[in-house]
N, C-alpha and C positions, 0 to 999 in steps of 0.2 A: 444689689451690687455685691459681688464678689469681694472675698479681702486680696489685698496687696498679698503678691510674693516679693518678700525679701530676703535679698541674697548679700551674706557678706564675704568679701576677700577677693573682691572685680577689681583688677586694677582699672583706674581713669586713665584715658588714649590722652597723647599730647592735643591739646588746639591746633588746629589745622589752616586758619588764617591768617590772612597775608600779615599785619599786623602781629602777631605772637611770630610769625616765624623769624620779620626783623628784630626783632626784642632778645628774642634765645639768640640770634648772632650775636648782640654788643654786649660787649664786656662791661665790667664797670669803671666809669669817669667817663664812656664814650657819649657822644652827641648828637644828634640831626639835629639840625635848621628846616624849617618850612616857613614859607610863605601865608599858606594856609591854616588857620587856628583847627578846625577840625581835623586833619590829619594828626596835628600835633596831639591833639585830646586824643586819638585813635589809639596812637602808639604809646601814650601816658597810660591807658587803661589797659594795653597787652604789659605794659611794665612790671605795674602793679599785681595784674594777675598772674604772672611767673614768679613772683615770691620775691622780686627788689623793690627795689622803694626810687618810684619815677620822681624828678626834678622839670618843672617846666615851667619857663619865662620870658615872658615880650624881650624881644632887643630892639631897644631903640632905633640904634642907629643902622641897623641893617633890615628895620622895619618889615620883620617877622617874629616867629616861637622858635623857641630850643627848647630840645628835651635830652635829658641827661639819665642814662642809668645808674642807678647806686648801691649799694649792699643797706639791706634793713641796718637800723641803729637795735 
């Protein structure tokens, strides 16, 4: 086997899915509601991966998920 070429000073391309691309629009304190728990986790993990810190939890009474973006602590 041949050794790795490694190159430094590539910049990384933005995420290109659907999920990150709703993430990079909300602001922080914004919200979705889903119905669906897996979407919810979808857009918790595009949150997380643009560098804020996702918020997500059952509503009872409107029996779904929220998810909330926030700034890191």
């Amino acid at each position: 086997m041949e050794p790795l070429k490694i190159e430094s000073s590539i910049p990384l391309p933005p995420p290109l899915g659907f999920w990150s691309h709703q993430a990079r629009r909300m602001q922080y304190g914004d919200s979705v509601f889903f119905k669906d728990e897996r979407d919810a986790t979808s857009l918790r993990y595009a949150i997380r991966f643009s560098g804020s810190r996702p918020v997500k939890r059952y509503m009872r009474r409107e029996k779904g998920w929220r998810v909330w973006k926030m700034p890191k602590r």
